[in-house]
C-alpha positions in Angstrom: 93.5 126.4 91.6 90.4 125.5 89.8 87.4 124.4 91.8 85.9 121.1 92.5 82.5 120.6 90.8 79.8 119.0 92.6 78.1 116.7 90.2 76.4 114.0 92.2 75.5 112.9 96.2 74.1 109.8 97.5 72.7 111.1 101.2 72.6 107.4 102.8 73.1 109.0 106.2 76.3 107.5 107.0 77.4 107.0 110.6 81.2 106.7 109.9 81.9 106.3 106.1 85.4 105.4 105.3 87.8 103.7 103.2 86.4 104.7 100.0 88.1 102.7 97.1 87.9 102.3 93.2 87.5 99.4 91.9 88.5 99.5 88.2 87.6 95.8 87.0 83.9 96.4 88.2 83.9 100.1 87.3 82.5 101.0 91.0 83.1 102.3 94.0 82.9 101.1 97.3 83.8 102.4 101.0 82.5 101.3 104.9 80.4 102.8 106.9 81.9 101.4 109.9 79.6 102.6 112.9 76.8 101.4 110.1 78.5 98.2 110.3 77.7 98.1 106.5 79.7 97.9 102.9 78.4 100.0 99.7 78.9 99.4 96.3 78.3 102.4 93.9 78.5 101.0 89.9 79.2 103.8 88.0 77.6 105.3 85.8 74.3 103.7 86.2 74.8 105.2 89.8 73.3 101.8 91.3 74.5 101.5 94.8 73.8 97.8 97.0 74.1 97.5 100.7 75.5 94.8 102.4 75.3 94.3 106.2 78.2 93.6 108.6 77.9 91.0 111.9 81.1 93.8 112.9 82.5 96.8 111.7 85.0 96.6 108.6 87.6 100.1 109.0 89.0 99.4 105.7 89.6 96.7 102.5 90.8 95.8 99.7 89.9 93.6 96.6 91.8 89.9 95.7 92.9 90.3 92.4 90.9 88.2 89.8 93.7 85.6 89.3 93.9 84.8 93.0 92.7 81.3 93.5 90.2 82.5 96.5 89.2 85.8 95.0 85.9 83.8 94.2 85.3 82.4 97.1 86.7 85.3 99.2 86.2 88.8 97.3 87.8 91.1 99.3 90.8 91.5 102.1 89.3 93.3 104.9 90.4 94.8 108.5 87.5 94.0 110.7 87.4 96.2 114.0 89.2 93.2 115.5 92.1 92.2 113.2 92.6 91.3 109.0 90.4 88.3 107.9 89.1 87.3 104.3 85.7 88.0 103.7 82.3 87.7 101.1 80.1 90.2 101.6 77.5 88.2 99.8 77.8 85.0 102.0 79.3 86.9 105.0 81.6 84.0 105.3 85.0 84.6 107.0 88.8 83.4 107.4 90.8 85.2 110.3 94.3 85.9 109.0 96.1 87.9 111.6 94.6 89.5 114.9 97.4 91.6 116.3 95.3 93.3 119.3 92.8 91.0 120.3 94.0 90.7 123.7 94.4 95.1 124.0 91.1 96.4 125.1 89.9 99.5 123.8 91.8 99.4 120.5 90.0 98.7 116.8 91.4 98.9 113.5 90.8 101.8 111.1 92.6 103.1 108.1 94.8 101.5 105.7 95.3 100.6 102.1 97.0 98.9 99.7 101.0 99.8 98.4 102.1 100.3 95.4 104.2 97.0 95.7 100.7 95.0 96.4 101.1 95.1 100.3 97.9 95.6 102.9 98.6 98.5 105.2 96.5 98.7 108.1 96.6 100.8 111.8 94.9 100.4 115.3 93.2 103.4 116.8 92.6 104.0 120.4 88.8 103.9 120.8 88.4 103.4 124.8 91.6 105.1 126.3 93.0 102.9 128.9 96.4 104.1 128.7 97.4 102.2 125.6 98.3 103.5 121.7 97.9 102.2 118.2 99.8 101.2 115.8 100.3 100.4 112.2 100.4 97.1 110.4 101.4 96.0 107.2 100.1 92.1 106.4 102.7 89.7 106.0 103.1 85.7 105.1 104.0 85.9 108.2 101.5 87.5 110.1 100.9 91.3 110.8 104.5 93.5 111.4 104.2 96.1 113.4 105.9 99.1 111.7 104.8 102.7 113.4 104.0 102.6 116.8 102.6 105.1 119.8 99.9 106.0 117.4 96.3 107.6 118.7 94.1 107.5 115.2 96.4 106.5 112.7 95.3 107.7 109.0 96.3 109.9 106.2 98.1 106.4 104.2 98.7 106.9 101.3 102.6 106.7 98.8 104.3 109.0 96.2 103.8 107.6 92.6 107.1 106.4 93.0 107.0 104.4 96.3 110.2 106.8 97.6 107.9 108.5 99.8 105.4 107.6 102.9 102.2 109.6 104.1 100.8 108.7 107.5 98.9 111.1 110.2 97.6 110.9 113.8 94.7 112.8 113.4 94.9 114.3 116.8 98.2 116.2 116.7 96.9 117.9 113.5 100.1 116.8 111.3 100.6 114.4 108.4 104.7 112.7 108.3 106.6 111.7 105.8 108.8 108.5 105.6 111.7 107.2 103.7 110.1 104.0 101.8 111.9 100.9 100.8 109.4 99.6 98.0 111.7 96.4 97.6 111.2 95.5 101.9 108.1 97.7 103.0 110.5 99.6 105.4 110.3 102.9 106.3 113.1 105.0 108.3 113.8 108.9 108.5 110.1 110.4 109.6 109.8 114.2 109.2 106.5 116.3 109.5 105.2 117.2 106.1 102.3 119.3 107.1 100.5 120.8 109.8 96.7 121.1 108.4 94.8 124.5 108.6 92.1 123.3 110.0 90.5 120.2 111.8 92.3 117.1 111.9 94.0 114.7 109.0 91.8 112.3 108.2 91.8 110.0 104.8 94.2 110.8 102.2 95.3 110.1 98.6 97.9 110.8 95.8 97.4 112.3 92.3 99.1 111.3 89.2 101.3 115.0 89.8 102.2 113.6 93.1 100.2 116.0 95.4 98.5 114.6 98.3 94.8 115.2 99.1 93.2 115.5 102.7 90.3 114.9 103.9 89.9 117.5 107.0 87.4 115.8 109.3 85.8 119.0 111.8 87.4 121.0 109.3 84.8 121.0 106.2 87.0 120.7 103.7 89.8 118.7 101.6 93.6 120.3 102.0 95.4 120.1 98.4 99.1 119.8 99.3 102.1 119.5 96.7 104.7 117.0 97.3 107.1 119.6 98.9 104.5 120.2 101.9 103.2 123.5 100.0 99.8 124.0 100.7 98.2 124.3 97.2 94.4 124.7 98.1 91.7 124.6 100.3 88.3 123.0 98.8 85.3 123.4 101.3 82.8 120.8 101.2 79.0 121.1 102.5 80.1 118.7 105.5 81.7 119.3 108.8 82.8 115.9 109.1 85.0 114.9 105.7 86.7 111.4 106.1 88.1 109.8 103.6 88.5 110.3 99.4 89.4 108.5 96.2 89.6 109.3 92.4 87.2 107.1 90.2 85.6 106.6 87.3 86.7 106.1 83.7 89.0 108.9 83.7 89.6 108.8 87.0 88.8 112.3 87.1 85.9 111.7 89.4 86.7 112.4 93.0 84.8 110.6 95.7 84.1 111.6 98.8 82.5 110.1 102.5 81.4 111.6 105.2 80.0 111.1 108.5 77.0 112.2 111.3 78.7 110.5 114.1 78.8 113.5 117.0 76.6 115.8 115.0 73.7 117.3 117.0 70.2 117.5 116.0 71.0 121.2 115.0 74.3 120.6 113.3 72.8 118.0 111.5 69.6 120.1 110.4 72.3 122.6 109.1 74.1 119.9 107.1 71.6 117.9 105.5 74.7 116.0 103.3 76.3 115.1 106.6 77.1 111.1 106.2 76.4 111.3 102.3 79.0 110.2 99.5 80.2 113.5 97.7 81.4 113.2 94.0 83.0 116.1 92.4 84.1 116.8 89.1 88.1 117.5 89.1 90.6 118.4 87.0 93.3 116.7 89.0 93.5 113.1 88.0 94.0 109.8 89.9 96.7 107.1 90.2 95.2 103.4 89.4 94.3 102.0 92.4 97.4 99.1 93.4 96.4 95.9 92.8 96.4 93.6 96.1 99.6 91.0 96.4 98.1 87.1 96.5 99.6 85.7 99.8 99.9 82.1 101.1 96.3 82.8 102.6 95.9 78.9 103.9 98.8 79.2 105.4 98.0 82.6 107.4 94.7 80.6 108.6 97.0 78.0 109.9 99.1 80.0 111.5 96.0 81.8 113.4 94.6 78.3 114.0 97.8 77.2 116.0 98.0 80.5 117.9 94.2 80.3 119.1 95.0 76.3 120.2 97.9 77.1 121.6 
């Protein structure tokens, strides 16, 4: 298995990065730094990268398609620490959508993503243990369904090319599942371990266009190459202890992106890791699926619907 080439890394010090994306209409990258409380943009390949600032912590996002009649007004679809709202970084205005766990201490959102079939995926982590678990959301017109529950730090979300198949980890018991996945109702049934990781704990994952699932291993140091079967293909090391989450970019989408994070790190671990919290891009010869493109929802009506639950 060939190697991943190191080609560029943008050492911003990141507390938590996360939820790296590409975004092919603006030819750019972007991904959270959630303890940061800050978004990133990277435009490649001028390799320009803005900064916007957070009033609280975004886990993960996605981009309103072009044609959406709000995508102007509201760019992107996040999942703030405290439930899924729409959001412009530039204005830093807000609409509240659906706030599942607002009344569970201790809980925050983290990872998530978009389906092949348009749908925002989204989980709750337990942050402050007070005896309670997480689960995993997927954003409805109705509101946010829970659909995996009993969760700790729900990650690793990420589909087959052909929708058949579910990814999804709790990064503490070291093992990513696999699901049965109705594209047509966003059900999943039959859960089965897929693979235990060598090392670490399962942190952000994706899928390339041969179907094999990459891993971020966060402790671990490195990305886990896995083939669809649960076959452990490779291990890439990485110049970080702390991995988190990936994504293939660029024109090709041969570029593969990675974010890390300092969080935990002591003054000596962090003086032995000088990329620790930088954004990592390799050279691969694996290649990417196109990001999916975000499903337009009745979003006034959402708002409504949050509107009538906080007077009610």
């Amino acid at each position: 298995m060939a190697e991943l080439k190191l080609i560029a890394s943008f050492a911003l010090g990141n507390l938590l990065g996360e939820a790296v994306v590409w975004h092919d209409a603006s030819q750019s990258l972007w991904w959270t730094d959630i303890h940061g409380k800050a978004l990133y943009q990277l435009s490649w390949p001028s390799q320009q990268v803005d900064k916007f600032e957070l009033d609280e912590r975004i886990s993960c996002f996605a981009h309103l398609p072009e044609n959406d009649s709000l995508a102007a007004e509201f760019p992107l679809l996040v999942a703030f620490a405290s439930g899924f709202a729409l959001y412009n970084p530039q204005t830093k205005q807000r609409c509240w959508l659906a706030r599942p766990e607002l009344g569970l201490p201790g809980n925050r959102m983290n990872d998530g993503r978009v389906d092949r079939q348009g749908r925002f995926w989204a989980g709750t982590m337990v942050e402050q243990d007070q005896g309670q678990r997480g689960s995993l959301y997927c954003l409805t017109q109705t509101g946010a369904r829970a659909v995996l529950t009993d969760l700790a730090i729900p990650n690793a979300l990420c589909w087959s090319p052909d929708s058949r198949v579910m990814y999804h980890g709790d990064s503490p018991t070291g093992t990513i599942r696999r699901y049965q996945f109705d594209a047509a109702s966003g059900a999943v049934t039959d859960g089965e371990l897929f693979a235990q990781v060598p090392q670490g704990e399962p942190d952000g994952a994706v899928i390339d266009a041969e179907g094999n699932l990459w891993v971020a291993l966060w402790g671990g140091g490195a990305l886990a190459q896995y083939r669809s079967s649960g076959e452990l293909l490779a291990l890439h090391p990485l110049p970080v202890s702390q991995p988190t989450c990936l994504a293939f970019g660029g024109p090709e989408l041969d570029l593969l992106f990675v974010t890390s994070a300092t969080v935990g790190l002591s003054e000596a671990q962090r003086a032995a890791e000088p990329l620790a919290g930088a954004l990592l891009v390799y050279q691969s010869q694996s290649q990417g699926v196109p990001e999916a493109t975000l499903q337009s929802l009745h979003w006034q009506k959402l708002m409504a619907q949050m509107e009538g639950t906080a007077n009610a």
